[in-house]
Backbone as numpy.savetxt, mean C-alpha at the origin, in Angstrom:
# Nx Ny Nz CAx CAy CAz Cx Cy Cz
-2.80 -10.30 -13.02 -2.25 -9.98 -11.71 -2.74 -11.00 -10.70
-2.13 -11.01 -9.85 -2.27 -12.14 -9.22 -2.17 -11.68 -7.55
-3.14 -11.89 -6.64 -3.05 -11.19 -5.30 -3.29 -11.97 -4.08
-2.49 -12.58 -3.40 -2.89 -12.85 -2.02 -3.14 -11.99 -0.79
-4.06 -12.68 -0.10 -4.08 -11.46 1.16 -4.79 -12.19 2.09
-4.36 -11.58 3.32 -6.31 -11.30 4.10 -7.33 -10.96 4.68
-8.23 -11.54 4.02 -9.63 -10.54 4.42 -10.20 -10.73 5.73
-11.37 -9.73 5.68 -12.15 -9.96 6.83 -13.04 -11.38 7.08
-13.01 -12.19 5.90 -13.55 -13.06 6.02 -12.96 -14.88 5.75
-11.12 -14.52 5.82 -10.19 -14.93 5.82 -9.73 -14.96 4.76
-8.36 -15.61 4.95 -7.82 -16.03 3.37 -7.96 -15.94 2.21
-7.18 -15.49 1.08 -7.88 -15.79 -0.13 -6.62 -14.97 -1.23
-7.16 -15.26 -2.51 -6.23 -15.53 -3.99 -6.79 -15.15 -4.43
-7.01 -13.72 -5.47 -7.38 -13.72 -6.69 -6.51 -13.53 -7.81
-7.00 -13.56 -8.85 -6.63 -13.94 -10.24 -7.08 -13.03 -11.40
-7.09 -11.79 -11.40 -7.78 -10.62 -12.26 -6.66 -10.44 -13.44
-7.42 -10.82 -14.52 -6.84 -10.89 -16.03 -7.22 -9.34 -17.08
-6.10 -9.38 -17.76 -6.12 -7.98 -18.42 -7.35 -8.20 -19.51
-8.53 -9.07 -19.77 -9.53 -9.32 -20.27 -10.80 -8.79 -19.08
-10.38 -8.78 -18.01 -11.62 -7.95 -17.13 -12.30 -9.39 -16.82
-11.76 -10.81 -16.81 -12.07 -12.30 -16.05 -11.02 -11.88 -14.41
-12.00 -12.75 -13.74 -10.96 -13.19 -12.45 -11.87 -14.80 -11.73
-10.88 -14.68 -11.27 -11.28 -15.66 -10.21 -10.29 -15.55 -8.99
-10.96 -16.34 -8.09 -10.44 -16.36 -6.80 -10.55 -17.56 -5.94
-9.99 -17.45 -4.62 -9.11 -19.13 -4.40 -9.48 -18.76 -2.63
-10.32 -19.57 -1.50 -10.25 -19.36 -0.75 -11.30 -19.06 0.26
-11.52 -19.16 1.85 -12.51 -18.46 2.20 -12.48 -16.76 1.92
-11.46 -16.21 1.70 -12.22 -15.01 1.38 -12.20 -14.73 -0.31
-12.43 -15.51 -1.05 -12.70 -15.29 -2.10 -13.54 -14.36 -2.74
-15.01 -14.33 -1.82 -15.97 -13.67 -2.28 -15.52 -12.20 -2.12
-14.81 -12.15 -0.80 -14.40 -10.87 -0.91 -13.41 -10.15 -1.53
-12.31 -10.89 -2.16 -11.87 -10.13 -3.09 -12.85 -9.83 -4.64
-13.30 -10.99 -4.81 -14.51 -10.64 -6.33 -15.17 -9.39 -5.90
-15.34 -9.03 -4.86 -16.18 -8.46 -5.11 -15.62 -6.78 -4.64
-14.27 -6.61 -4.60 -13.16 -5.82 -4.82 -12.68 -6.24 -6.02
-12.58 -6.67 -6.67 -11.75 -6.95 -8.03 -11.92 -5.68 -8.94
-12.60 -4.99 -8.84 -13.04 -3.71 -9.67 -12.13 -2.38 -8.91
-12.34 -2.39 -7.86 -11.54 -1.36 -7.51 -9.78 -1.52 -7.28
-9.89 -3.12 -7.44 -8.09 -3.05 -7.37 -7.80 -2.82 -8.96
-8.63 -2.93 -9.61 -8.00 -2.40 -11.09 -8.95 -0.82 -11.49
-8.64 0.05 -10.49 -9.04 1.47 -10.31 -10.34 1.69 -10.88
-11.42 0.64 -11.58 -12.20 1.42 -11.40 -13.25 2.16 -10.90
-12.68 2.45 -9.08 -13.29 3.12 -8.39 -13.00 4.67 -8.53
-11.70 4.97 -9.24 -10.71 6.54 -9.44 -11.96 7.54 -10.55
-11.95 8.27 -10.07 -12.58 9.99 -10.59 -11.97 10.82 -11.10
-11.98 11.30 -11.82 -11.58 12.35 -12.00 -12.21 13.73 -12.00
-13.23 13.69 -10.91 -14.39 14.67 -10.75 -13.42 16.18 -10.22
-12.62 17.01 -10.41 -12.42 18.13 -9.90 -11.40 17.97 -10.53
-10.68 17.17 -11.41 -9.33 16.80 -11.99 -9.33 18.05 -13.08
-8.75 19.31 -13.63 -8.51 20.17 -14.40 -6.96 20.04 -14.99
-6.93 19.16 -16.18 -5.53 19.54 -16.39 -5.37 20.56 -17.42
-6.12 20.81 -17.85 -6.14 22.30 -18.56 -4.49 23.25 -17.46
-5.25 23.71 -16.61 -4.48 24.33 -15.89 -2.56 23.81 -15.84
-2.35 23.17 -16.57 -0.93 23.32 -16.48 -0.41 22.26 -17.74
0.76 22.78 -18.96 0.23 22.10 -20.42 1.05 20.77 -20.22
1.94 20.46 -19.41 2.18 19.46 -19.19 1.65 18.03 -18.61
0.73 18.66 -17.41 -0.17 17.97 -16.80 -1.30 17.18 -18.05
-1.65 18.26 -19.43 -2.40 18.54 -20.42 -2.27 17.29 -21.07
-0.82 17.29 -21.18 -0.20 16.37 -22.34 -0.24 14.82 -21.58
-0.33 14.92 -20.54 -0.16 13.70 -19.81 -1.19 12.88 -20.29
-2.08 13.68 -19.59 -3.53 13.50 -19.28 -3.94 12.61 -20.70
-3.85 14.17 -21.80 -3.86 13.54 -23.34 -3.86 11.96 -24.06
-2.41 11.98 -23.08 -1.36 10.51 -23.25 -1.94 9.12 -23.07
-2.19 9.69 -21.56 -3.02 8.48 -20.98 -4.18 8.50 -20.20
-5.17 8.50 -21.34 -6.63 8.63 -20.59 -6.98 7.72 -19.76
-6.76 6.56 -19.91 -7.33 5.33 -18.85 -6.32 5.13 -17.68
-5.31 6.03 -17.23 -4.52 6.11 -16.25 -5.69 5.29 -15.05
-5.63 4.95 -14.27 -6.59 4.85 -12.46 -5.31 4.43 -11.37
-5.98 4.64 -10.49 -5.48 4.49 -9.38 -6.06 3.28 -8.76
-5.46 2.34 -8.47 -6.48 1.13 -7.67 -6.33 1.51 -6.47
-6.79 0.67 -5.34 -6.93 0.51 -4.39 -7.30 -1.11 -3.66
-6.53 -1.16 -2.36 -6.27 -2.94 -1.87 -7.77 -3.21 -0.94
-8.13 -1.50 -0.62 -8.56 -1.48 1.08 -7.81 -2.65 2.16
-6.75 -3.25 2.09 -5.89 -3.63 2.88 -5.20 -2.68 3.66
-5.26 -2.19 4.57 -4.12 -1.23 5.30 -3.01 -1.96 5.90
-3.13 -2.62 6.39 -1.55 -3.57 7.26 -1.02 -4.04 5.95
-1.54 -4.72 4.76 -0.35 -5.13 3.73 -0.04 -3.50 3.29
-0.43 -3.00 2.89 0.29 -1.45 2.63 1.59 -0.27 3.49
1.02 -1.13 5.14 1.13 -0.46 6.00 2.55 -0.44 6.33
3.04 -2.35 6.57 3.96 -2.41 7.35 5.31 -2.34 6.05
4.97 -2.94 4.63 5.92 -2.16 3.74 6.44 -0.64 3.38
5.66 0.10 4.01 5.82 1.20 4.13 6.95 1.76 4.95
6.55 1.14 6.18 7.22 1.01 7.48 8.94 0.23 7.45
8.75 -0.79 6.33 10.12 -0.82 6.09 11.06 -0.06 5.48
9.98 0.86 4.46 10.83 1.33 3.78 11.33 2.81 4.09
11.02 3.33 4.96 11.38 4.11 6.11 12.97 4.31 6.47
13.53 5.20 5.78 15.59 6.17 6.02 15.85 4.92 5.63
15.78 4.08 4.55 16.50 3.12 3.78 16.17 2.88 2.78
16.97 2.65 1.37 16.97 2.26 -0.16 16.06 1.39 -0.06
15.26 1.52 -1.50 14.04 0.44 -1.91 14.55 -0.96 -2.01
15.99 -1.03 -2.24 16.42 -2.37 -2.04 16.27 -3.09 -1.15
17.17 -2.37 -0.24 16.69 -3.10 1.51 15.00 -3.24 1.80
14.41 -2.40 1.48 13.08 -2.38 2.15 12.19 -3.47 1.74
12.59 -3.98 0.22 12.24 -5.40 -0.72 12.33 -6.67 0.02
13.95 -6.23 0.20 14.36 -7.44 1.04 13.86 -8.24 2.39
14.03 -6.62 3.22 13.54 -7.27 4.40 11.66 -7.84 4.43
11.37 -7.33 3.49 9.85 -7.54 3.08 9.41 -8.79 2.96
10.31 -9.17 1.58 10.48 -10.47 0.98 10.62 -11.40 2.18
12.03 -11.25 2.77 11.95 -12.32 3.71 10.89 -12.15 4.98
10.65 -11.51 5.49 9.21 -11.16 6.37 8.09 -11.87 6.34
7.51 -12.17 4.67 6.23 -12.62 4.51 7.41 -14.58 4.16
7.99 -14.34 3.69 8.89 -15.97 3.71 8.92 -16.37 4.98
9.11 -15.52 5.73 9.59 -16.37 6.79 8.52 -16.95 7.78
7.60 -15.82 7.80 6.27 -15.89 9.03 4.85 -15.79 8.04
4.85 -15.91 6.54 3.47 -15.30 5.49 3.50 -16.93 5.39
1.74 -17.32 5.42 1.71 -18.86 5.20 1.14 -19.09 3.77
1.22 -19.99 3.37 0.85 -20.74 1.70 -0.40 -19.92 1.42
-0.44 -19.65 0.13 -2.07 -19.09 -0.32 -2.44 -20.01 -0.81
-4.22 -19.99 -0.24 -5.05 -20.69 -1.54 -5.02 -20.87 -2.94
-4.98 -22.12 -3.24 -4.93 -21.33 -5.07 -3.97 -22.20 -5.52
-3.98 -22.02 -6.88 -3.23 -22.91 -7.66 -1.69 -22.39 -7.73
-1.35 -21.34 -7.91 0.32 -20.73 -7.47 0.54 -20.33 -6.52
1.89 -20.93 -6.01 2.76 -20.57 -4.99 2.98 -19.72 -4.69
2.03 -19.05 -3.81 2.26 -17.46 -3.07 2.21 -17.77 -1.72
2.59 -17.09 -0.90 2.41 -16.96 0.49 1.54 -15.38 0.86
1.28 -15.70 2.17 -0.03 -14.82 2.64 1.20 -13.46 3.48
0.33 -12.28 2.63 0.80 -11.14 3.85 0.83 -11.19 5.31
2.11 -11.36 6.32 1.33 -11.47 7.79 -0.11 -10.87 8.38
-0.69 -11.56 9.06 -1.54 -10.99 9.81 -0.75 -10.34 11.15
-1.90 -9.41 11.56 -1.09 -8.60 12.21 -0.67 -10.01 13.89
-1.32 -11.24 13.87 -1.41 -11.94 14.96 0.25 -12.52 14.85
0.24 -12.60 13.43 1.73 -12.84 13.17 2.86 -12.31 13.90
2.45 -10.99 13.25 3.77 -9.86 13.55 3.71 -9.38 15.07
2.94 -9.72 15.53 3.23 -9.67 17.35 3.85 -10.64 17.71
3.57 -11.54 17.36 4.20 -13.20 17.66 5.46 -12.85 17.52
5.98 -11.97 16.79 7.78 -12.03 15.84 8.62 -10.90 16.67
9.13 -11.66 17.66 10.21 -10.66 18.46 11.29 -10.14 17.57
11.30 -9.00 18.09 12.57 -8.15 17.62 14.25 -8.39 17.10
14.56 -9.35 17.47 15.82 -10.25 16.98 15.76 -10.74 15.61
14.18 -11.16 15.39 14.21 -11.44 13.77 13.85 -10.23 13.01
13.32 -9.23 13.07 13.69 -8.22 12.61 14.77 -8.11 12.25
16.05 -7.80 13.28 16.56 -7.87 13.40 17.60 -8.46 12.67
17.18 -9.82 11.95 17.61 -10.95 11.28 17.81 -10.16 9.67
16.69 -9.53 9.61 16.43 -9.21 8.15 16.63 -8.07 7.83
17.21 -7.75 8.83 18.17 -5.92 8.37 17.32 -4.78 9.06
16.14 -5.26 9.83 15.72 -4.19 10.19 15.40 -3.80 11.88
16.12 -2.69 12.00 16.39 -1.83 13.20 15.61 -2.06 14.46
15.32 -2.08 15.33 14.59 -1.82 16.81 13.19 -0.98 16.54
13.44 0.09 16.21 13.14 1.56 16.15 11.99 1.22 14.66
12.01 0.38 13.67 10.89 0.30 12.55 10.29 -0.88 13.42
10.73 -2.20 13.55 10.46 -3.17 14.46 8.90 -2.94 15.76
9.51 -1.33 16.38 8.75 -1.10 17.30 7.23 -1.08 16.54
7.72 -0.08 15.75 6.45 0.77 15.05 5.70 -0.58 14.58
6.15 -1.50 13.49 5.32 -2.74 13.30 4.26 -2.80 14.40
5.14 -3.45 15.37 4.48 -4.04 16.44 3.35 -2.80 17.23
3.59 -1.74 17.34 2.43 -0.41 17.43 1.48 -1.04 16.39
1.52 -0.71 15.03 0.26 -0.85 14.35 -0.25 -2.15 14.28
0.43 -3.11 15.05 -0.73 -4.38 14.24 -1.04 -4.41 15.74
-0.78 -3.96 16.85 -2.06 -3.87 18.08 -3.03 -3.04 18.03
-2.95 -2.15 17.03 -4.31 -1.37 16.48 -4.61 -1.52 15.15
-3.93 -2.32 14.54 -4.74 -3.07 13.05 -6.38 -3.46 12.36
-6.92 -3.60 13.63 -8.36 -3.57 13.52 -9.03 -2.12 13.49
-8.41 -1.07 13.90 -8.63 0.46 13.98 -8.46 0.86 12.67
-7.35 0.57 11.98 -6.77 1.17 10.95 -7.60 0.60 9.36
-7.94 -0.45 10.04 -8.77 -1.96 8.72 -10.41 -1.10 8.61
-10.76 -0.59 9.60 -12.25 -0.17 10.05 -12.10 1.30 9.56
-10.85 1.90 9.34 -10.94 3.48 8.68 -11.36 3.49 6.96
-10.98 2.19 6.89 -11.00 2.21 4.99 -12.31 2.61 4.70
-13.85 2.63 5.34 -14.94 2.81 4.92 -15.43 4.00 5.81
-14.44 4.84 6.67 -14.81 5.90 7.11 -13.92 7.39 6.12
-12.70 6.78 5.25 -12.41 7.98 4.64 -10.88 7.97 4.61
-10.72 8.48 3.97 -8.74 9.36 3.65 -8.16 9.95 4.71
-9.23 10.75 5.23 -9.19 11.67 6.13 -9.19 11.04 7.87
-9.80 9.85 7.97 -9.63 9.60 9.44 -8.66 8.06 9.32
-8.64 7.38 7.61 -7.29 6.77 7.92 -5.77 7.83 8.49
-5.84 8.87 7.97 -4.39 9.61 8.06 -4.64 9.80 9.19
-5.65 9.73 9.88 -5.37 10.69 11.70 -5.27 9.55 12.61
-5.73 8.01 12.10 -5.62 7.01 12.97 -4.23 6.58 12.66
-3.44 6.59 11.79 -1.94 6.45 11.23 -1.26 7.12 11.81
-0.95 8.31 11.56 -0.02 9.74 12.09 -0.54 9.37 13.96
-1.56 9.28 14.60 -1.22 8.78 15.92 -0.51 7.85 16.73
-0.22 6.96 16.00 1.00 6.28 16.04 2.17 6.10 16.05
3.46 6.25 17.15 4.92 6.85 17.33 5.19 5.91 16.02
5.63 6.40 15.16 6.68 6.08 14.25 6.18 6.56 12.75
5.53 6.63 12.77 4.15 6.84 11.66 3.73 8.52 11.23
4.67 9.11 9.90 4.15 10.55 9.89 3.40 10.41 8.36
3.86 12.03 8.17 3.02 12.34 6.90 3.74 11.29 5.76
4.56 11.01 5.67 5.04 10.61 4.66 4.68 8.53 4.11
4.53 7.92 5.64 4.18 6.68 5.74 2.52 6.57 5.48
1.97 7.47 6.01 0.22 7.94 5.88 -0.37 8.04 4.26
0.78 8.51 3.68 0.55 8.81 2.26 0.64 7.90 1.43
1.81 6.80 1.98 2.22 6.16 0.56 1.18 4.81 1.08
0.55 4.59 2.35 -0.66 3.68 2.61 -1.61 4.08 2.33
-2.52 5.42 2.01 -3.31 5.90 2.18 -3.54 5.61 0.19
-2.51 5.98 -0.54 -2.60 5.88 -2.00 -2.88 4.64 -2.01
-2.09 3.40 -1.87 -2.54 1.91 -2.04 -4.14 1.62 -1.63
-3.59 1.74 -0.42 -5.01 0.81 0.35 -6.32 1.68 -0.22
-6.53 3.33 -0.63 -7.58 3.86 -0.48 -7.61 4.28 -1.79
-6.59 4.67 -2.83 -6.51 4.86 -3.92 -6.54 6.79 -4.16
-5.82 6.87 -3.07 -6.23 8.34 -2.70 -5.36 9.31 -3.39
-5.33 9.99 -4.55 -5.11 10.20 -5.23 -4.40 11.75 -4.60
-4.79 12.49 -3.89 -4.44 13.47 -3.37 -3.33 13.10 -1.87
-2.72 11.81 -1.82 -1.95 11.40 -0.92 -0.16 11.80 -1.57
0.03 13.12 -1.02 1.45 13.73 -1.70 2.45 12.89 -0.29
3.48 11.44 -1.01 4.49 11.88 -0.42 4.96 12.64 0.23
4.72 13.49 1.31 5.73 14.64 1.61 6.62 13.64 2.56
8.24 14.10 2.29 9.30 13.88 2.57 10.19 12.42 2.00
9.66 12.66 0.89 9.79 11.37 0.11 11.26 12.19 -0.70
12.66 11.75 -0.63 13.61 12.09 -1.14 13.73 12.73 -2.83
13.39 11.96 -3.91 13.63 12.61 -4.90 11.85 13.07 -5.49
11.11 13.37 -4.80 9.83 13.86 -5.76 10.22 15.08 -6.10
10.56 15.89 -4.84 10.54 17.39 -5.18 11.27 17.77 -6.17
12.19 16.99 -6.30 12.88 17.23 -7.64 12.43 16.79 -9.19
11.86 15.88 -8.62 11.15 14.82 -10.18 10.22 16.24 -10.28
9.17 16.04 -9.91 8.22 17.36 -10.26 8.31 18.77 -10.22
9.49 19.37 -10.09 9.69 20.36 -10.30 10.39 20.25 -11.38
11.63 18.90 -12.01 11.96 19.32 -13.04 10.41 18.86 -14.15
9.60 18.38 -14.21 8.31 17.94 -14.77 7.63 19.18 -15.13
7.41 19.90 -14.26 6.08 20.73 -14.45 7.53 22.09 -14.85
8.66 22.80 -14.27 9.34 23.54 -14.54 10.14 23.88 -15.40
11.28 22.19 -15.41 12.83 22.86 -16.16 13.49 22.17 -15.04
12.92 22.98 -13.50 14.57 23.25 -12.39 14.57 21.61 -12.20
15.90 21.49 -12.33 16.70 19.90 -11.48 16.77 19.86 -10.19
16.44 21.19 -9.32 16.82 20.89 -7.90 15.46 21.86 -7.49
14.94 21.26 -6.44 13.73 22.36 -5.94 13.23 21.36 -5.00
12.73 22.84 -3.84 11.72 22.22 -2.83 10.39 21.68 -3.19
């Protein structure tokens, strides 16, 4: 896998191989090495995890013991894809993504051609017309531009908890339970972060754990 981003201590590339090698490319190099463990989950618990309690859950579990959950502790790269993908198909939300970090994401360190997630200095810089450009609305546009003037708030929750990322998120006009969750799983690896109002779960997991095809 291969990851650009950046850190608190700038820039940087790593390179984490399904052998448990990495390397990394950059001034913030050190700081992804020294995340490289938890972006390949093994920071995830399963301390209160009972799948006894339901035989499907059982069989899962069974299936796949080394399941984890990683985590980026990045919140703005988690954040503002989220934010695209907000009352529109995963297609569009790719797209306008894709071109987002193309258009305004600069070269990564490192030996392959990646470009860098905006910083949030970026995405203030980027008036609303190019949004605009790339399929996306006024109204998600705004919200961007809300969280990366409190991006340093949201970057500083990752080591206070699940619990005061979601309350510094959800304070934010555009930003509910449902955007809180699907950042809160990435960036924190938060395993108890339910989608709510996410279009087809209720149905995926009710026909999963039930039978029914249609359910709240």
């Amino acid at each position: 896998m291969w990851r650009a981003t950046h850190t608190p201590d700038g820039p940087g590339t790593i390179h984490l191989r399904a052998d448990g090698d990495a390397e990394a490319w950059g001034p913030g190099a050190g700081w992804l090495l020294d995340r490289g463990p938890a972006m390949l989950g093994e920071l995830d618990s399963l301390d209160g995890f009972d799948p006894s309690r339901h035989p499907v859950v059982a069989r899962l579990a069974h299936q796949m013991p080394r399941m984890r959950l990683p985590r980026t502790e990045r919140v703005l790269d988690a954040l503002v894809p989220a934010i695209l993908e907000q009352k529109v198909t995963g297609k569009e939300a790719r797209r306008a993504w894709a071109g987002l970090v193309n258009l305004i994401g600069e070269p990564a360190p490192g030996p392959v051609p990646l470009r860098l997630t905006p910083p949030a200095s970026r995405l203030l810089e980027t008036p609303a017309y190019v949004f605009h450009q790339l399929g996306v609305e006024r109204k998600r546009a705004d919200t961007i531009h809300r969280c990366a003037r409190v991006a340093h708030r949201l970057e500083e929750a990752v080591g206070l908890g699940t619990d005061v990322l979601d309350q510094r998120l959800r304070s934010i006009p555009g930003v509910g339970v449902w955007t809180s969750a699907e950042v809160r799983l990435v960036a924190l690896g938060d395993a108890d972060a339910v989608s709510v109002g996410e279009y087809h779960l209720p149905h995926t997991v009710a026909f999963a754990l039930d039978g029914e095809a249609r359910a709240d």
